[in-house]
DRENSE-591867 format. One line per 10 residues: their letters; for each residue x, y, z of C-alpha. Coordinates in Angstrom, 1 decimal, m for minus. Layout:
A = X/Y/Z  ...
END
This chain:
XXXXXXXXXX = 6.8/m7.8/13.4  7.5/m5.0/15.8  5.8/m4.8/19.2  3.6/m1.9/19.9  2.3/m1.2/23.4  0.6/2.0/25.1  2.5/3.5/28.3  1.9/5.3/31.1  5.4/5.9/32.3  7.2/9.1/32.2
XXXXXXXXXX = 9.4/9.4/28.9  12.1/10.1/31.8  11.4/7.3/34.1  10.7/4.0/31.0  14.1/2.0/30.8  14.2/2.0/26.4  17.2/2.3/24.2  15.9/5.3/22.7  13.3/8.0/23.3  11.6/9.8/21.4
XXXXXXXXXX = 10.5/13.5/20.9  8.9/15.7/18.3  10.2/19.3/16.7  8.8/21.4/15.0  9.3/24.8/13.1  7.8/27.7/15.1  7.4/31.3/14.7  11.0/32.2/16.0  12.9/28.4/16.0  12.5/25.5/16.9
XXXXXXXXXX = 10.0/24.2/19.2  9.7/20.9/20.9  5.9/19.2/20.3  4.1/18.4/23.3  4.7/14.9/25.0  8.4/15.8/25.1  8.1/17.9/28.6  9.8/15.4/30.9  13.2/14.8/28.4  13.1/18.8/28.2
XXXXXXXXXX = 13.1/19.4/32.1  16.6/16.4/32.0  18.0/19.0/30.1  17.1/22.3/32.0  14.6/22.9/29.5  16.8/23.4/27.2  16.6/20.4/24.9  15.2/22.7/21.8  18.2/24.9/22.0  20.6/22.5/22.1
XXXXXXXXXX = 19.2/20.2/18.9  18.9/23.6/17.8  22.7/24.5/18.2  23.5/20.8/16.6  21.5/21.8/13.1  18.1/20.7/13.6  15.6/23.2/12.7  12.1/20.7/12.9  11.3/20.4/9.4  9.5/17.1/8.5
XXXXXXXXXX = 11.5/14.2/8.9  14.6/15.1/10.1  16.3/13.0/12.9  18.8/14.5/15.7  20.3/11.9/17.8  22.1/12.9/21.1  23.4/11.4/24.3  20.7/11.0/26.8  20.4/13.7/30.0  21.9/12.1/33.0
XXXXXXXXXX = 17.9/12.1/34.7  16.6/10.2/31.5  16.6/6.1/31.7  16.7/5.6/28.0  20.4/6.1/26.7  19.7/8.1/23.8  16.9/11.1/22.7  16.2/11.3/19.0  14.2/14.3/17.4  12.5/14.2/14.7
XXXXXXXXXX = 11.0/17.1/12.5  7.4/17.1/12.4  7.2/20.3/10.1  5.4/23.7/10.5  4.1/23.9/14.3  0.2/24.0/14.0  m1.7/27.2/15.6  m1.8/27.3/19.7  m5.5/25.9/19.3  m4.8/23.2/16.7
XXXXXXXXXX = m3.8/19.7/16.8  m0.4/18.1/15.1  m2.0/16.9/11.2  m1.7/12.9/11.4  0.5/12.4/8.5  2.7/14.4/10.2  2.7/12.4/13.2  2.6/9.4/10.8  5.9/10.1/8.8  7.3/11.4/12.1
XXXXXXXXXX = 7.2/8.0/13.8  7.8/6.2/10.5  11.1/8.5/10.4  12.3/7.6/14.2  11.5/4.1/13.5  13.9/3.6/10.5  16.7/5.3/12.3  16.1/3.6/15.3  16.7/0.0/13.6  18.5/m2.2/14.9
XXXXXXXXXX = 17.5/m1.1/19.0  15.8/m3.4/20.7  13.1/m0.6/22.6  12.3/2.6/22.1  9.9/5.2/24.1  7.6/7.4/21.6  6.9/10.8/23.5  5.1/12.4/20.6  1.8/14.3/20.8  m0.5/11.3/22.1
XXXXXXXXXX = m3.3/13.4/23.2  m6.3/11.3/21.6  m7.0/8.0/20.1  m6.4/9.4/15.8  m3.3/10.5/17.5  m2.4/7.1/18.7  m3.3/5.2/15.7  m1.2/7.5/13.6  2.1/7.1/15.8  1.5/3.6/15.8
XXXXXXXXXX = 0.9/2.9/11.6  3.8/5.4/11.4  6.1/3.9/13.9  5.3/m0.1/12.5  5.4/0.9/8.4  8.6/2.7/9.2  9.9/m0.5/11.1  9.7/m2.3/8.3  12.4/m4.9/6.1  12.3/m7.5/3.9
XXXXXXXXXX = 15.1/m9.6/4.8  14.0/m12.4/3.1  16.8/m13.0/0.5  19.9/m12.2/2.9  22.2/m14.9/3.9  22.6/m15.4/7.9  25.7/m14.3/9.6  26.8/m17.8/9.5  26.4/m18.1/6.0  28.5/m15.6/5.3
XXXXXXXXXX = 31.0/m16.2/8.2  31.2/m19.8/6.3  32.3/m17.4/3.4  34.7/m15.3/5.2  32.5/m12.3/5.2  31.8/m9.9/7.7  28.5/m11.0/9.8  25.4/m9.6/9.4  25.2/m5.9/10.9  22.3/m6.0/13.2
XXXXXXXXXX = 21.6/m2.9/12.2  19.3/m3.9/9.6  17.4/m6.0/12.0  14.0/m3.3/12.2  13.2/m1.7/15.6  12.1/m4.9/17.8  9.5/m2.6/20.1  7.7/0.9/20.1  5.9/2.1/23.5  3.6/5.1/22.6
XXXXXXXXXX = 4.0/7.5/25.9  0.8/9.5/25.9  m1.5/6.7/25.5  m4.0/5.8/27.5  m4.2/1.9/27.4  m7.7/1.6/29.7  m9.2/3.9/27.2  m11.3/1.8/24.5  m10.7/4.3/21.8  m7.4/4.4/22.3
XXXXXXXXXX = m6.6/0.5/22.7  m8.7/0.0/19.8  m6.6/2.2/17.6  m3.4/0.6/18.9  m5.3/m2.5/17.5  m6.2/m1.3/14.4  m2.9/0.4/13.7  m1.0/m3.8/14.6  m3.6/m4.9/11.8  m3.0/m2.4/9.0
XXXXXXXXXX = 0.7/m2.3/8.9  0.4/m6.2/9.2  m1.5/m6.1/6.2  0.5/m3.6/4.5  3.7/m4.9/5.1  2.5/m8.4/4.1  1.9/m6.1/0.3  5.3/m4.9/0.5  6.4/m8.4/0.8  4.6/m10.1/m1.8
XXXXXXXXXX = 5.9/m6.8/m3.8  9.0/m7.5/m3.1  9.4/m10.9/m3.8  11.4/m11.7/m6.8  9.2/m13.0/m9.8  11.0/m16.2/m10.2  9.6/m17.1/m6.2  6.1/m14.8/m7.0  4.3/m17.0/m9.9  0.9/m16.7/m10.3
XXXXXXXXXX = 0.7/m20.5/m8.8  2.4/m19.9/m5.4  0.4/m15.8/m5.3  m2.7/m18.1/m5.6  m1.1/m20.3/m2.3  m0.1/m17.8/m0.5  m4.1/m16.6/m0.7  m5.4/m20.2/0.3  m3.3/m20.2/3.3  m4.5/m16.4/4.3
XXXXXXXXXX = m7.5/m17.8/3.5  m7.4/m21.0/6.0  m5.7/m19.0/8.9  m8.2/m16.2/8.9  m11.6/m18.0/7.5  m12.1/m17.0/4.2  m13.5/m18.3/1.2  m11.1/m18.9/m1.8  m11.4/m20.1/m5.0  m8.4/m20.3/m7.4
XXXXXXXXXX = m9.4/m21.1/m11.4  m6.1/m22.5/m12.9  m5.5/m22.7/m16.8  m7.7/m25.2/m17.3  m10.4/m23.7/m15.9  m10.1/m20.0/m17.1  m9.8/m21.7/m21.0  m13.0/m23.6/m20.1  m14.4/m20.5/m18.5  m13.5/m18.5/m22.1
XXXXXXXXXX = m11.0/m15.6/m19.8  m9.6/m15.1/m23.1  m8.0/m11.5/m21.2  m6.3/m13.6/m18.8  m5.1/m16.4/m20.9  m4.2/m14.3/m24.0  m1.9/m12.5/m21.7  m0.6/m15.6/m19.9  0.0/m17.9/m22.9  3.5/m17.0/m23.4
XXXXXXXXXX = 4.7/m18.1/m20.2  5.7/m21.2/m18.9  4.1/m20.2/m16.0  0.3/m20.2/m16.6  m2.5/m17.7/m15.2  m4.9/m17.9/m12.0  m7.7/m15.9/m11.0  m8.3/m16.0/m7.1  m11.5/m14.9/m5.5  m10.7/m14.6/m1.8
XXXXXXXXXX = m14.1/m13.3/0.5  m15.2/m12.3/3.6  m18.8/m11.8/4.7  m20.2/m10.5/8.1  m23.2/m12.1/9.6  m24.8/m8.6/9.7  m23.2/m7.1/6.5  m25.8/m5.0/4.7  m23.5/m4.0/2.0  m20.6/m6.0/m0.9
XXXXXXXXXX = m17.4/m4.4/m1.6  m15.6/m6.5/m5.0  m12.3/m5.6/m5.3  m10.2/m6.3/m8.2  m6.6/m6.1/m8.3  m3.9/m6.5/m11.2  m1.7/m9.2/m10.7  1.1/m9.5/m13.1  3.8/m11.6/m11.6  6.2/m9.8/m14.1
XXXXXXXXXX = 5.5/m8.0/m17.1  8.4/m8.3/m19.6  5.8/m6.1/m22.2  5.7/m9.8/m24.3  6.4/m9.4/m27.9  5.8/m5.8/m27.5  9.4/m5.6/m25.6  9.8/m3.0/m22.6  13.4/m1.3/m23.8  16.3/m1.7/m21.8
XXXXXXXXXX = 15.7/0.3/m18.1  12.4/m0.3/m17.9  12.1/m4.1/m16.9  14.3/m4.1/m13.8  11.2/m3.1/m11.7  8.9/m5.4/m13.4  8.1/m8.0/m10.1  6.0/m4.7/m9.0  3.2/m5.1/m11.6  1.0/m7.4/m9.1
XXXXXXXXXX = 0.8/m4.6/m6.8  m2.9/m4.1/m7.1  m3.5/m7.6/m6.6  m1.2/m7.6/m3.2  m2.9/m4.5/m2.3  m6.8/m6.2/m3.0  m5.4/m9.6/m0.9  m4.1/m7.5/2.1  m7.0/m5.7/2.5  m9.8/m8.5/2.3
XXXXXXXXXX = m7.9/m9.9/4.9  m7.6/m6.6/7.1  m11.1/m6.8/6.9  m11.6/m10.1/8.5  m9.0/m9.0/10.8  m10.8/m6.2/12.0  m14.2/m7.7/12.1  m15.5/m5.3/9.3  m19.4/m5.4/9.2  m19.3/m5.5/5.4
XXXXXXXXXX = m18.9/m8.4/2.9  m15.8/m7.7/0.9  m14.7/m10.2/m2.2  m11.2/m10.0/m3.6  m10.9/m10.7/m7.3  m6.4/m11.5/m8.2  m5.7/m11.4/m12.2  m2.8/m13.3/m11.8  m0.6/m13.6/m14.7  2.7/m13.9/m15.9
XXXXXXXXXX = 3.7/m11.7/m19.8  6.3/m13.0/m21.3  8.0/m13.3/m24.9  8.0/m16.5/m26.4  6.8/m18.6/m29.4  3.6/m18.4/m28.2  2.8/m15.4/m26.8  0.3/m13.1/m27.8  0.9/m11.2/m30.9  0.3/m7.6/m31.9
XXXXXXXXXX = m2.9/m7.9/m34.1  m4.1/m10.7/m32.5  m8.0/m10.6/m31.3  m9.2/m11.8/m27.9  m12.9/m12.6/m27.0  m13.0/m11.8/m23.4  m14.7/m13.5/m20.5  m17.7/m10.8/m21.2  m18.2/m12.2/m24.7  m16.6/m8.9/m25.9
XXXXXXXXXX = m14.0/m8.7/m29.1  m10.3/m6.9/m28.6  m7.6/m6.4/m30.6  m4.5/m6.2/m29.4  m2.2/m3.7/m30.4  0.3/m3.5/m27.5  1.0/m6.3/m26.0  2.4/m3.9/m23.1  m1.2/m2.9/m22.3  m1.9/m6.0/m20.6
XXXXXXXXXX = m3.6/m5.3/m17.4  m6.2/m4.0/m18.6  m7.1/m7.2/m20.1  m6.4/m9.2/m17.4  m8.7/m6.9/m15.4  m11.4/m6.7/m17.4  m11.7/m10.3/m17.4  m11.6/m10.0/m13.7  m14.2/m7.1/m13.6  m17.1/m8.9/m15.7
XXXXXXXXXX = m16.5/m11.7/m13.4  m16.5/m9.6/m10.2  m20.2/m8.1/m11.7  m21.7/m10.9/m12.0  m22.4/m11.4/m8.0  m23.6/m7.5/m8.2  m21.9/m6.1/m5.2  m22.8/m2.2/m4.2  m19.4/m1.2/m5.9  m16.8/m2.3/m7.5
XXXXXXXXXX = m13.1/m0.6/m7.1  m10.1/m2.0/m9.1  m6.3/m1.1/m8.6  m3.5/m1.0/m10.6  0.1/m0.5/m11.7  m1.6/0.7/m15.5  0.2/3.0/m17.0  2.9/5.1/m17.4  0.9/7.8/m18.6  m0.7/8.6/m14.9
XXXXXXXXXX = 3.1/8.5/m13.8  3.9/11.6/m16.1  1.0/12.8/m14.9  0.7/12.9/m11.3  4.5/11.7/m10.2  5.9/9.1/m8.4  3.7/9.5/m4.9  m0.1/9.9/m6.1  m2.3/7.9/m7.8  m5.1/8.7/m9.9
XXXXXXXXXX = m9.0/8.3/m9.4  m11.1/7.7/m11.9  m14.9/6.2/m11.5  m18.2/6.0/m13.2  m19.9/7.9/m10.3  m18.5/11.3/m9.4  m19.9/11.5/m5.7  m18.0/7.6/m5.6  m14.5/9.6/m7.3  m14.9/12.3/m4.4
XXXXXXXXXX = m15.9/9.9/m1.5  m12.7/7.8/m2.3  m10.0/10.2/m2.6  m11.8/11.7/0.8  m11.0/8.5/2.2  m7.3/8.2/0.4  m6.2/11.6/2.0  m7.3/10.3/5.6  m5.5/7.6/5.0  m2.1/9.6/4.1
XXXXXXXXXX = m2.5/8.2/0.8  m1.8/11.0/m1.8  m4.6/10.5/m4.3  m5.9/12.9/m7.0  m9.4/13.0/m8.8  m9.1/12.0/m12.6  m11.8/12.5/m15.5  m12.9/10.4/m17.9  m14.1/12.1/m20.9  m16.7/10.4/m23.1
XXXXXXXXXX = m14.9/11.6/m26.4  m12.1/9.2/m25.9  m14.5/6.1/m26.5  m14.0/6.4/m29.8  m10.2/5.9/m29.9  m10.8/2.2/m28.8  m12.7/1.6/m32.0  m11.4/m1.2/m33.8  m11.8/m2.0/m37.9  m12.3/m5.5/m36.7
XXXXXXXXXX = m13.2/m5.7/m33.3  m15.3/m4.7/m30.6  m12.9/m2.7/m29.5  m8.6/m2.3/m29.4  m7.1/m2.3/m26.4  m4.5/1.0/m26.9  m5.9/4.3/m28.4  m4.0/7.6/m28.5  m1.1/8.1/m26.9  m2.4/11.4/m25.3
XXXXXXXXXX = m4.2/10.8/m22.2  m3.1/7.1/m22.2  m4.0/6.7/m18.5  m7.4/8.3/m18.6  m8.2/6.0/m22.3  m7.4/3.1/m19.7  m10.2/3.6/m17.6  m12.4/4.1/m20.7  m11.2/0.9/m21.6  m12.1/m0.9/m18.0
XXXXXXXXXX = m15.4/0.9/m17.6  m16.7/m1.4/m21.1  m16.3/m4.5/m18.7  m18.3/m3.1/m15.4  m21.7/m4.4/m15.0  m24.6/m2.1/m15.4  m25.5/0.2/m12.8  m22.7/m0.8/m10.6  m20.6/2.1/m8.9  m16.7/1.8/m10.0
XXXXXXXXXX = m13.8/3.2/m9.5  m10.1/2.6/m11.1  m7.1/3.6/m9.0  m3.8/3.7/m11.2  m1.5/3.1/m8.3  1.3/2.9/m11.2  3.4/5.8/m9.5  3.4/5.1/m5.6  3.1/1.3/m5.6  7.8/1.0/m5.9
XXXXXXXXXX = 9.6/3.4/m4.4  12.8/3.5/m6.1  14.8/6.2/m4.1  15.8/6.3/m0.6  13.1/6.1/1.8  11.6/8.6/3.5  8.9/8.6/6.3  7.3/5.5/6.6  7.7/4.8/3.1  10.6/2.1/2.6
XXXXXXXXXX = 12.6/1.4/m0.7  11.1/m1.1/m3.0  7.1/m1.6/m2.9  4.8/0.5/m0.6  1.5/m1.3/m0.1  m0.5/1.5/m1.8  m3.9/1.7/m2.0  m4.1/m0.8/0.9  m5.0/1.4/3.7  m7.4/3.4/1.2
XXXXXXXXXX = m9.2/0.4/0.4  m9.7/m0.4/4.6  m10.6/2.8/5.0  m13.2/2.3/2.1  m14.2/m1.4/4.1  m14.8/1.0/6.8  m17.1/3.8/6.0  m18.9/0.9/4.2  m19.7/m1.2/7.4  m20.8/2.7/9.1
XXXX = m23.5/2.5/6.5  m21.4/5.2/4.2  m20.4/3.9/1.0  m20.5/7.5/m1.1
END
């Protein structure tokens, strides 16, 4: 992963392949953003006009690259565009900062070191460079031959320049300071975690089974000492998980569910957080059409989101007990799979009909839900690639918030917009119960096909134990990110929901849970 370190040397004076510096849009221009005064005075002071004169104008993520000032040690100067200039008495927004450093990161892959000279004046400032800086470093190389290996083939060798930026000095920083070493800290831990979603998202689904998601979670588990448990088939049939073993039964590659915890000595409060883990979803007999299965390893996002933050929690030392609950499953089409029509007594003891056997996670997750009740943590909050419905709804960058608590709802997408995690406040109105009636069932699991994503979290809300805050997040937009990257958002999966979920672990351990 790529180094981060605080500095105390002058952007002019710190031997790096590349610094640095922020530009923004002002009244009349370009303006650079503070922290970029000593590569300015290398240039006469003139450093805004000339990136100016080359095209760049500041708006959010754009990169100039030029030739380093003779007076500068580093060989290169890269702007980036940081957006509208704040007022004289305000401070540069976070995200801003955040897809500013994830922009200079990307474009700076391949170097070995480069010198960060953005506005570093406190320790949010700090930690928002450095998250930036490291999710914007990011690859998944995983799956690319070696330069010998294709040498042996009479290929090119591998171009380093897909090799992500090696090390990122934050100029600014103060690295005595507590506050701000501990958000240099912080900021190492959540893009670890993040970027250890984005590679279990990004694994292909014939590597990413529900079996080796499940041993991936014991080894987390071991290094970082948590408590796992992993019910195979056997033990789900016994258990009657007739959600997660209806949905798995079609595959040769049978379900798990995976509780992975951490508790804290002094915890006063219990986070449960349930995350959908379908390895692939083909859509089983009910057959996803030709376009829409490419994409498909994706669908375990929420349960790579729920791993990687139980174990940022224990990384950062959370005071708060926080229990993962992985529906791991695998829907596939075959002789015997789950049929349309076909009834399912869920782990809750509860009857469903299945209509669609496309509407799977919810079933998988509700399984996971009663289970997660049971211990009766202080809130429950499940995430999700559900439906395509929230999709049309809210685009490919937010997700939606639903919950059976309204000051819950507002508290999380508080803590979601912190993050930088575009989230948006979604109802659940009581009248679309009814749709999930069944003529000979408890309940179906598909109702109308208008307000498909909000009927989901109708659906999930009948498996929540009683009196137990809740919340659903349909991450089914932001969790793949099929076009080009942007910010510190990479192509394929994203890690949603993880650092809302920390953030969440957070506010908890200060005694604010919403």
């Amino acid at each position: 992963m790529t180094a981060l370190t605080l500095s105390t040397s002058s952007a002019a004076t710190l031997r790096a392949d590349a610094v640095v510096v922020g530009l923004a849009k002002g009244a009349k221009g370009a303006v650079l953003a503070p922290g970029a005064e000593a590569v300015d005075k290398a240039f006469d002071g003139k450093l805004a006009a000339v990136l100016e004169t080359l095209g760049a104008s500041g708006a959010e993520g754009e990169v100039t690259k030029l030739p380093a000032a003779s007076g500068l040690k580093a060989a290169v100067v890269l702007a980036v565009g940081l957006g509208k200039a704040p007022a004289e008495d305000a401070d540069y927004d976070a995200e801003a900062l955040r897809r500013a450093a994830g922009s200079a990161a990307r474009a700076l892959a391949g170097s070995k070191k480069a010198a960060f000279a953005l506005p570093a004046e406190d320790a949010e400032a700090v930690a928002a460079i450095g998250e930036g800086a490291l999710l914007g470093a990011y690859a998944f190389s995983a799956y690319r031959s070696n330069g010998d290996a294709k040498a042996a083939r009479g290929a090119k060798k591998a171009d380093d320049k897909s090799a992500p930026l090696a090390e990122v000095a934050i100029l600014g920083g103060k690295p005595r300071d507590k506050a701000h070493k501990a958000a240099v800290e912080r900021a190492q831990t959540l893009a670890a975690e993040v970027n250890r979603a984005r590679d279990l998202i990004n694994t292909p689904s014939n590597d990413l089974t529900p079996k080796s998601f499940a041993a991936q979670a014991q080894a987390a588990a071991k290094e970082f000492g948590l408590k796992v448990e992993v019910l195979d088939e056997r033990a789900l049939k016994k258990g009657g998980y007739g959600g997660l073993m209806g949905v798995g039964q079609g595959s040769e590659n049978p379900p798990r569910l995976v509780r992975i915890g951490y508790t804290h000595a002094k915890a006063e409060k219990t986070l449960a957080l349930v995350g959908k883990g379908i390895t692939y979803d083909s859509g089983g007999i009910s057959l996803k059409p030709a376009g829409h299965n490419e994409t498909m390893k994706c669908d375990m996002s929420g349960a790579a989101a729920v791993f990687a933050a139980v174990v940022a929690a224990a990384r950062l030392g959370l005071r708060v007990n926080v229990t993962g609950w992985l529906a791991l499953a695998e829907n596939m089409p075959s002789g015997a799979a789950l049929r349309p029509g076909d009834v399912l007594t869920m782990y809750s003891g509860k009857t469903v009909e299945v209509l669609n056997t496309d509407a799977e996670g919810r079933l998988v997750l509700a399984d996971a839900l009663t289970r997660a009740s049971e211990e009766q943590p202080d809130a429950i909050v499940d995430v999700a690639t559900l439906t395509g419905a929230m999709v049309l709804a809210l685009g490919n960058r937010t997700f939606g918030i639903m919950a059976n608590d309204d000051a819950f709802r507002a508290s999380l997408h508080e803590i979601a917009e912190e993050a930088g995690e575009p989230s948006w406040p979604m109802p659940m109105p009581s009248e679309l119960r009814k749709g999930l009636d069944s003529p000979i069932a408890d309940l179906k699991n598909v109702g109308e096909r208008a307000g498909g994503g909000l009927l989901a979290g109708v659906f999930l809300q009948e498996f929540v134990g009683e009196g137990i805050p809740w919340a659903h997040l349909d991450i089914a937009g932001p969790a793949f990110h099929e076009s080009a990257p942007f910010g510190y958002t990479p192509k394929g999966g994203t890690g949603s929901a993880v650092r809302t979920l920390v953030g969440l672990a957070e506010r908890t351990a200060e005694g604010d849970l919403g």
